[in-house]
N, C-alpha and C positions, 0 to 999 in steps of 0.2 A: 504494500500500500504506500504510496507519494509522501511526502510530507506535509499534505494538507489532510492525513490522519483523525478520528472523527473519537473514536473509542474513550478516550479521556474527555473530551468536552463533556460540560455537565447536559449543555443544552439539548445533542444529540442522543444522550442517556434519558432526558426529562420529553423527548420529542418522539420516543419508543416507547417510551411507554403511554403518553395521551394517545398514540396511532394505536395501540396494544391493547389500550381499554375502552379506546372506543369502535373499536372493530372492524380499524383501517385495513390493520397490518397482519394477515395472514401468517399462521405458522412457517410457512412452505417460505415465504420472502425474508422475513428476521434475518436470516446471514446476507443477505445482500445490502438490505436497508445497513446493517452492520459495517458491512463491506466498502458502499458507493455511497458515501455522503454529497450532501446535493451542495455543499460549500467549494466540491472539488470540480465544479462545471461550472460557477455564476460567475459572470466578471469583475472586475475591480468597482464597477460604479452598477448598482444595482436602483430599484425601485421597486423595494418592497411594498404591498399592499399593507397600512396601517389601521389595524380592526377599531384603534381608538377613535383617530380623526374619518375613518373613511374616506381618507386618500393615498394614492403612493406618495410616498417620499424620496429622494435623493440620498442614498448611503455608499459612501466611500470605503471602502477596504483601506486605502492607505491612509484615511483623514481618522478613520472611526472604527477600528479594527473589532472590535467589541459588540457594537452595534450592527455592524456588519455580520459578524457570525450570529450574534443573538438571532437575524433574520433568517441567514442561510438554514436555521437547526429549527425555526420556529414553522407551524401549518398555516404558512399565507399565500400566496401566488406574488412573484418577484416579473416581474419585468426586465426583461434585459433590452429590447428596444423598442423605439416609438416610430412611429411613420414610416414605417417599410424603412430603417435605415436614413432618410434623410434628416430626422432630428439633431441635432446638438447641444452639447452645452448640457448644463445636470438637471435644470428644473425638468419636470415630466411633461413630454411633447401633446399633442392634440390628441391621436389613436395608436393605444397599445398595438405592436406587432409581431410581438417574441415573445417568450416568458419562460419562466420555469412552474410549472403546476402547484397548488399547494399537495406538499406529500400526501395527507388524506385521500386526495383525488387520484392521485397519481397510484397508492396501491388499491382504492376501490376499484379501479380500471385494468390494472394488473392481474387482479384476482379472477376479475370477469376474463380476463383470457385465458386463464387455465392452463397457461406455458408448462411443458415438461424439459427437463433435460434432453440436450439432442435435439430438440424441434428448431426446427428454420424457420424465423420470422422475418417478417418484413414492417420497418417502421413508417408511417409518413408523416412527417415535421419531425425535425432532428431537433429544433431548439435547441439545447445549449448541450445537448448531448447524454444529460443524468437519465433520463427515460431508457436511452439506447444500453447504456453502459449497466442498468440495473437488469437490462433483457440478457446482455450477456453474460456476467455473474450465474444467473440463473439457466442456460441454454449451452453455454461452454463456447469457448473458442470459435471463432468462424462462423457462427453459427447466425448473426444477425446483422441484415442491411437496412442502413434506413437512408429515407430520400427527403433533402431539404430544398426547396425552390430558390430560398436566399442565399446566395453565394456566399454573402460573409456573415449570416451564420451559417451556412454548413460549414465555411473555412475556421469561426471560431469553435466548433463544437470538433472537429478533425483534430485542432489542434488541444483541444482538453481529453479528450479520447486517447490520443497517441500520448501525451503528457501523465495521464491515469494506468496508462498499460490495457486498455482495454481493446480485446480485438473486436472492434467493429467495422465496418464499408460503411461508409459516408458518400453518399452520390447526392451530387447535386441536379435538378432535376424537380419536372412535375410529378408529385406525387399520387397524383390522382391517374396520374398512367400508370403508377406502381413501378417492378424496377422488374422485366419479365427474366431477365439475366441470369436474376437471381434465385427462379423460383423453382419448381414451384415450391409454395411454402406452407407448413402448419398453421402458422397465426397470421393474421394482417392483425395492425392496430393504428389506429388513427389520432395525432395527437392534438387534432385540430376540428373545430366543428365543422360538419358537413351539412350544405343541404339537396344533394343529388348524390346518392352512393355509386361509383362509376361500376361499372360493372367487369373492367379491366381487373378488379381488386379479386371476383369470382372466379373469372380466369386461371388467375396464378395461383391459387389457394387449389390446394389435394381437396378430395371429396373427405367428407367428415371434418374438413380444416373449418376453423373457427376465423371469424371477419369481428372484430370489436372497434368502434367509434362513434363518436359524440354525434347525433344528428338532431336534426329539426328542421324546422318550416320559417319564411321570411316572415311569418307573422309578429314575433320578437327573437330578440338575441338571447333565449335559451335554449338548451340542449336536451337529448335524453340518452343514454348511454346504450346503443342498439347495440348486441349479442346476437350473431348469423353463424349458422354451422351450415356451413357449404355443403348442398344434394351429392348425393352416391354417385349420379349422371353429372353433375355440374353443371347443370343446367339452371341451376338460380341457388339461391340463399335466404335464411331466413330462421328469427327467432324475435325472441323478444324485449324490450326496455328491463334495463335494469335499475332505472334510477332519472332522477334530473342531476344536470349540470351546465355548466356555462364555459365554452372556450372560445378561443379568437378562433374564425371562420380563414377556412381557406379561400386564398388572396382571390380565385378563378372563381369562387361562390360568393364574395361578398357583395351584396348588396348596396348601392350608393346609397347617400342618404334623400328623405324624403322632401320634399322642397313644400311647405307647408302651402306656399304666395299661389304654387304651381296649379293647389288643388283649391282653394277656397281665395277666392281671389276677391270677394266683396261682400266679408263675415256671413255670420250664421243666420242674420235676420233675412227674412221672406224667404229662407229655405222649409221643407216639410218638417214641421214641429211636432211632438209629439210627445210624452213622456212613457217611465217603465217603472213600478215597482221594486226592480231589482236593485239592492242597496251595492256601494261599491266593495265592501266586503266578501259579500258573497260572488261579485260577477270577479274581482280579481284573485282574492284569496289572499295567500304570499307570494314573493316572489318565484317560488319553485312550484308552486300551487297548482296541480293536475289537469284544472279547469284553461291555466293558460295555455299547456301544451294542447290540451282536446281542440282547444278552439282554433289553434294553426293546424289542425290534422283538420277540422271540416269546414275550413273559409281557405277556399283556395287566393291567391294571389292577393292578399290583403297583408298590411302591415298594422300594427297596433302602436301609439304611442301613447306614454301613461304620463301626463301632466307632472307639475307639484302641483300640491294642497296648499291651497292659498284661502284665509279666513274662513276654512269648513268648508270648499268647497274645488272636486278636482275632476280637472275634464280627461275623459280619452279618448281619443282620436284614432281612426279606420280610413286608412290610404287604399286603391286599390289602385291593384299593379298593372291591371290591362286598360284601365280606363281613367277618367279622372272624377272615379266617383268618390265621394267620403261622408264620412256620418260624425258627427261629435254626440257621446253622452254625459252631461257634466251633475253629478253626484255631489250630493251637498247632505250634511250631515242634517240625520234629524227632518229631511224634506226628503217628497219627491223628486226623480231624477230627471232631467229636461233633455231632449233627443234631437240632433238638427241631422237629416241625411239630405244627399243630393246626390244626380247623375243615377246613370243608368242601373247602378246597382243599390239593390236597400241595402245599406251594409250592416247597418245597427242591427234590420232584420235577421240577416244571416245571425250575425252573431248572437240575438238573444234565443237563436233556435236552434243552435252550436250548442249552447250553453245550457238548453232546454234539455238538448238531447243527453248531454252529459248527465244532469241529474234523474232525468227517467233509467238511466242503464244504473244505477246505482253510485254516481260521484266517482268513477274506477281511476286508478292511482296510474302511475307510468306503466306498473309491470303487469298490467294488464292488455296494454297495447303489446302488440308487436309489426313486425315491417318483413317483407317479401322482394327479396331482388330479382328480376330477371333481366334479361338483356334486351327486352322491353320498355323494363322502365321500372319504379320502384310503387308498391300499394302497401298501405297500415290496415292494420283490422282491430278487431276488438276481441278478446280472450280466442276464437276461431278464424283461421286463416282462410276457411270457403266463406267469409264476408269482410271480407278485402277492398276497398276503396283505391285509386290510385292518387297519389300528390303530387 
């Protein structure tokens, strides 16, 4: 092991066992977590996510050596760059575009791929390379290629991998084409949100091989952690959610942002008014709240954006992606809720009959959806894959 050695630190000791009891950290992983600490991949100038302020911050290795590891050892998601690389300078740029996972995440995801010794995997988003280096710990020698789109980081994660002694291939490269080179392989894993599973990824994957990554729909930027065990024939893929989560979206899926001026160009007055009973508790939930994923699996091409709460009172907003229809529902504590839509599409409607529908099947959590790939095209269903919808 290098000299940036983890085993003494207290923080890395105190950061196995909260993953340990809270039931991150899989028996089967402990020697690797042991093994590959994530301080021996982060750069010198990090931007750790702060659970206090709810911001990242700026932390230096050589300014704050202390503060710096307290993050590297701590479960938060680090930042290593902003704007695809063109930022500068330490404060934190406009849109996160690297990162290191919080560890929780990072062996939740792990766990769901069910890696054995000797299996070939294939990564996509190299990030700063601790993901890749934990796969092979666990898979042995030679045994794992991962493909990053950004040059320099895959060039910084090459050079923390070869610095670490860990054999891994770093290619640079789309990853959504996968790396056919290499294959075929036991696991895919994907370290980046998806919202179109390519179907390249089926390809290269042995039959009974496992396919695990973060997906979802443009309705908002959360995730849900799809588990696919590739058909006998190979002819599609397909299993179920394990969970919600949140990662930076790969650069070929990301969505631009929504241009507010583009869709409501002369406010909400004399558009179709209307109100809904439905309080904003129950239509949004939490953040991870089932009811938000349901509603990007049956509003197709719609995006959602969730206001601030301003004096007891917060609007959300429904873009639609093929047209320039849009709906506001603005939610005010304690009253009913006021409805503006317009354009071709009711969009409030869809969504409170998304949202209908969800509470008639019984309010069902992630891991009752699951998702179906074929070389088709990709459909979700609901607890039975013969009632499959396509997204």
């Amino acid at each position: 092991m290098p000299a940036d050695a983890a085993e003494d630190r207290s923080g890395h000791a105190e950061l196995r066992r909260i993953l340990t009891e809270g039931g991150a950290l899989p028996p089967d992983w402990e020697a690797a977590f042991a093994a590959v600490p994530r301080s021996s991949f982060l750069p010198d100038l990090i931007w750790p996510f702060d659970m206090a302020t709810g911001q990242s911050v700026a932390v230096s290795r050589a300014a704050e050596p202390e503060a710096w590891y307290g993050y590297a050892d701590a479960d938060v998601p680090v930042v290593t760059q902003w704007d695809d690389g063109a930022h500068t300078g330490p404060e934190p740029g406009q849109v996160s575009t690297s990162s290191a996972s919080m560890p929780s995440v990072v062996f939740r995801i792990l766990r769901d791929l069910d890696v054995r010794p000797g299996d070939r995997v294939l990564e996509i988003g190299t990030g700063t390379g601790w993901n890749a280096a934990l796969l092979a710990h666990r898979t042995g020698a030679g045994n794992v290629v991962t493909v990053e789109l950004d040059p320099a980081v895959a060039a910084g994660a090459r050079t923390a991998l070869t610095a670490f002694g860990a054999s891994v291939r770093v290619v640079t490269g789309d990853g959504l084409k996968g790396h056919p080179e290499g294959g075929p392989y036991a696991r895919i894993i994907a370290t980046c949100g998806v919202r179109e599973l390519p179907f390249a990824w089926v390809d290269q994957c042995e039959p009974g091989g496992i396919i695990v990554a973060p997906w979802g729909t443009h309705y908002g930027n959360g995730d849900a952690v799809a588990r696919l065990t590739v058909a006998d024939d190979g002819a599609s893929a397909g299993g179920r959610f394990t969970g919600p989560v949140e990662f930076m979206k790969a650069r070929a899926q990301r969505l631009p942002p929504v241009v507010h001026g583009d869709y409501v160009t002369d406010g909400v007055d004399g558009h179709d008014k209307s109100s809904t009973s439905c309080t904003e508790e129950e239509f949004l939930g939490e953040r991870f709240s089932p009811q938000r994923f349901t509603l990007g699996l049956r509003l197709r091409e719609c995006v959602h954006v969730v206001a601030e709460k301003r004096d007891g009172a917060r609007p959300v907003w429904f873009y639609g992606l093929g047209d320039r229809s849009w709906a506001c529902v603005l939610f005010r504590d304690g009253a009913t809720a006021t409805v503006w839509q317009s354009g071709p599409r009711r969009l409030w409607d869809e969504a409170a009959s998304a949202y209908a529908w969800w509470t008639e099947k019984g309010r069902p959590g992630h891991e009752r959806f699951g998702l179906t790939l074929t070389a088709a095209g990709q459909d979700v269903w609901l607890d039975d894959p013969a009632g499959s919808w396509p997204v």
